[in-house]
C-alpha positions as a printed Julia matrix, in Angstrom:
215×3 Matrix{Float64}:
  -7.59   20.36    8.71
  -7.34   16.18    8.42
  -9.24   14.32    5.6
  -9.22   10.34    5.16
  -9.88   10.39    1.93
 -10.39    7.24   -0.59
  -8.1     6.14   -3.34
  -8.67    4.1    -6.81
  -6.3     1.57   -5.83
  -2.85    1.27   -4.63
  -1.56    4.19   -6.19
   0.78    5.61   -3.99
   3.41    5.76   -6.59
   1.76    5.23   -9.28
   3.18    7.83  -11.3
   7.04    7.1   -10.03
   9.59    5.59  -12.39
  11.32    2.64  -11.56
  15.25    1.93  -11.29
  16.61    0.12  -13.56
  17.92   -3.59  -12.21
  20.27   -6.12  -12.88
  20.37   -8.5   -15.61
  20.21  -11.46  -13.56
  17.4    -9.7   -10.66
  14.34  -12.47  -10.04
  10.94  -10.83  -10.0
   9.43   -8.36   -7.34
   7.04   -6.58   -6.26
   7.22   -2.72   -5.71
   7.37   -2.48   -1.42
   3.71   -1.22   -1.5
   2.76   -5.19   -2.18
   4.06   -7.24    0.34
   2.39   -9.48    3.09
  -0.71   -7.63    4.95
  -1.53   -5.72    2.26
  -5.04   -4.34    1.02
  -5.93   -3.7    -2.52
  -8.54   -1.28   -3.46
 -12.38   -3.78   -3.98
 -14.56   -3.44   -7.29
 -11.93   -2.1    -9.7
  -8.95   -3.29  -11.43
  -5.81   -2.59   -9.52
  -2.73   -1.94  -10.77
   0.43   -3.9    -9.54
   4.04   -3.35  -10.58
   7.64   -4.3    -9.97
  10.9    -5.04  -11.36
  12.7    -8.2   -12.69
  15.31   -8.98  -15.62
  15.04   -6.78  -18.74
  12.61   -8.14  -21.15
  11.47  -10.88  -18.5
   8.73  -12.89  -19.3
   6.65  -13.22  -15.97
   3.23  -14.27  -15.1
   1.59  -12.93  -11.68
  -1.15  -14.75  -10.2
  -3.39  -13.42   -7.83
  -6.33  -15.18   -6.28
  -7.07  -17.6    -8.81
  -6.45  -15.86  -11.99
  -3.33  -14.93  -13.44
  -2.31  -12.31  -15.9
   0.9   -12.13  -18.32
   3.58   -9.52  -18.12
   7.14   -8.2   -19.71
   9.82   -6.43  -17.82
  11.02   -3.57  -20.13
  14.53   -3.03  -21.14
  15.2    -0.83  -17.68
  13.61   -3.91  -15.77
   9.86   -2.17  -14.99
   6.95   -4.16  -15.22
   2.98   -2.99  -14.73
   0.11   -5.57  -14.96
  -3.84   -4.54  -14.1
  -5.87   -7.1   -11.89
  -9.21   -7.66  -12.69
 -11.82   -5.77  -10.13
 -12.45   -7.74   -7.76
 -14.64   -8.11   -4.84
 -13.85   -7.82   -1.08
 -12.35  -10.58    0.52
  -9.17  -12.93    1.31
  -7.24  -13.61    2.29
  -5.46  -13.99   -0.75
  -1.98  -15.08   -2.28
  -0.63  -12.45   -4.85
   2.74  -13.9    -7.18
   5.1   -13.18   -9.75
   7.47  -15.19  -11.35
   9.42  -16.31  -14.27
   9.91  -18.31  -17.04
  12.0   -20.47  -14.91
   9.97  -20.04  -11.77
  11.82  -17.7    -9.66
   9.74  -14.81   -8.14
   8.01  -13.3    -5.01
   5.16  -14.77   -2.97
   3.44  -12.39   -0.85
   0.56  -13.67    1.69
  -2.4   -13.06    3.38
  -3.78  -10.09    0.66
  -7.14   -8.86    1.78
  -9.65   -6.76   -0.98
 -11.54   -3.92    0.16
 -10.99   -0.49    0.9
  -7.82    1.4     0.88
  -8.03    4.81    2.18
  -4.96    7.64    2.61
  -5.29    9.78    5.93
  -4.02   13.32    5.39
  -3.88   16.35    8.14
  -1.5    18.19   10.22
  -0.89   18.15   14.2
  -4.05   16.46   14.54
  -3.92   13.46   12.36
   0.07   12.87   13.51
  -1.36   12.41   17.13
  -0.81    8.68   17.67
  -2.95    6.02   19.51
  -0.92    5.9    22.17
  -1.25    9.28   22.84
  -5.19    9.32   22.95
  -8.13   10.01   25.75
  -7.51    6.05   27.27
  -5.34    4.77   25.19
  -4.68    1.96   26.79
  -7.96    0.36   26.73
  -8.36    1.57   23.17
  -4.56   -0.52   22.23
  -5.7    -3.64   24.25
  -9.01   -3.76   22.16
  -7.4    -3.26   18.71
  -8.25   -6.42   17.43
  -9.57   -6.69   14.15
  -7.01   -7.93   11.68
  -9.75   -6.74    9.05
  -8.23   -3.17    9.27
  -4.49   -2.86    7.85
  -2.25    0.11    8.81
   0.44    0.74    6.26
   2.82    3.87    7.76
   5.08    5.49    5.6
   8.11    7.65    7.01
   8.1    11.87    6.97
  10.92   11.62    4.18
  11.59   14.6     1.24
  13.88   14.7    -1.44
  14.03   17.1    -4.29
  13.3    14.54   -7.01
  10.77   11.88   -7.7
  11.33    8.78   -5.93
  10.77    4.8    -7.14
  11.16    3.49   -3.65
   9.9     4.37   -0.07
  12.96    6.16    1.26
  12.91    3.99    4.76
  11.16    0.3     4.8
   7.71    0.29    5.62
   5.11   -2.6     6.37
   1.7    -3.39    6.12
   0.39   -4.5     9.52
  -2.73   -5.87   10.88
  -4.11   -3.99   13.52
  -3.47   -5.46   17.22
  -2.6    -4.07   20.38
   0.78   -4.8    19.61
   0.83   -2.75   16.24
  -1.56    0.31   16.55
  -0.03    2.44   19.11
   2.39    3.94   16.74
  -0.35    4.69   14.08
  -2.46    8.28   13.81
  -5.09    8.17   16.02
  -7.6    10.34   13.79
  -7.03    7.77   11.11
  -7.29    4.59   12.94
 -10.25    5.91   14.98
 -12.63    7.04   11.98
 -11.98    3.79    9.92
 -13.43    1.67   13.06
 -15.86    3.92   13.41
 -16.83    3.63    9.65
 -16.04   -0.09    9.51
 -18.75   -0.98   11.27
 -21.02    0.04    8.79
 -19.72   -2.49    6.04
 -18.12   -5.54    6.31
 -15.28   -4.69    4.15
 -11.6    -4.82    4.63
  -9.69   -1.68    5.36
  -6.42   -0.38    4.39
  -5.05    2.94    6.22
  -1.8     4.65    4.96
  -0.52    7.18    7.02
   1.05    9.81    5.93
  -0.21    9.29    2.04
   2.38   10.21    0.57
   2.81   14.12   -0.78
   4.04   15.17   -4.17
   5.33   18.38   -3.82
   5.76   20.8    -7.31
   7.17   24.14   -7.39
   6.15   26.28  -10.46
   5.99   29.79  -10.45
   6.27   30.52   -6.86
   3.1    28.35   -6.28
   3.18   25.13   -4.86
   1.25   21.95   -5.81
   0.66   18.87   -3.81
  -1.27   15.76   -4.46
């Protein structure tokens, strides 16, 4: 069984910890925000990141901004105002002294996580004509985000392997579930919205009991 479902947000790992940085490390942003991205439309959004302990750091996005701290491990967590869909959009953080990150080309709209087994790890390039399905992938309005089939035994502040946001192009969705990719076009063209994919989501695995728990 496969299910795209829709997510509050960029929550992915929300409910991670953090590593604890360097004195002297400038401000980022977690790997989930980088260039390409999609954050969720009509709710605030939570963004987060490290940066010196007890930094002082603004981060702008659009054309608000919105204060922040680092805590004495070097975390920091500020909420965006909801917004509407649209971009693109620049999204910042810096210092008192102006050192940061700069991502570009943000989009708002709808950020879903696809979910499913044999079915939904079929790729693109693997589908009934795939190749005219690649050389038509052309809207840049949809944004595939795929994250690595890592585990570890312990919760994790970082994507295990580097991952990117990408815009979808003939170039770019061949590697991406096909399920996924296929359903949000299909649903797409019902709104005018932005999408965001992420494939896979992202499992939490707990053991308790003899049960197991995922989320």
């Amino acid at each position: 069984m496969s299910v795209l479902s829709p997510r509050l947000g960029l929550a992915l790992t929300l409910f991670l910890p953090l590593l604890s940085v360097p004195a002297s490390a400038q401000p980022q942003f977690h790997a989930m925000f980088q260039d390409h991205a999609v954050l969720q439309r009509g709710q605030p959004v939570e963004v987060w990141g490290t940066a010196a302990p007890g930094a002082a750091l603004v981060v702008r996005f659009d054309s608000g901004e919105v204060p922040a701290r680092a805590d004495g491990a070097g975390r920091w967590r500020v909420t965006l105002p909801a917004h509407a869909p649209g971009g693109p959009y620049t999204l910042s953080v810096a210092d008192a002294g102006g050192a940061g990150q700069t991502v570009q080309d943000i989009l708002v709209g709808d950020v879903w996580f696809c979910s499913g087994q044999s079915n939904m790890v079929q790729q693109v390039n693997r589908a009934l004509d795939s190749e005219s399905e690649q050389r038509n992938a052309t809207d840049r309005d949809i944004r595939m985000l795929t994250v690595q089939n890592d585990t570890a035994l312990s919760p994790q502040s970082q994507f295990l392997r580097p991952v990117r946001w990408q815009p979808t192009s003939p170039e770019t969705v061949g590697d991406f579930s096909a399920a996924c990719y296929f359903t949000a076009r299909e649903l797409k063209r019902r709104s005018t919205s932005p999408w965001g994919l992420s494939w896979p989501p992202g499992v939490a695995a707990r053991f308790r009991r003899g049960q197991r728990r995922t989320c």
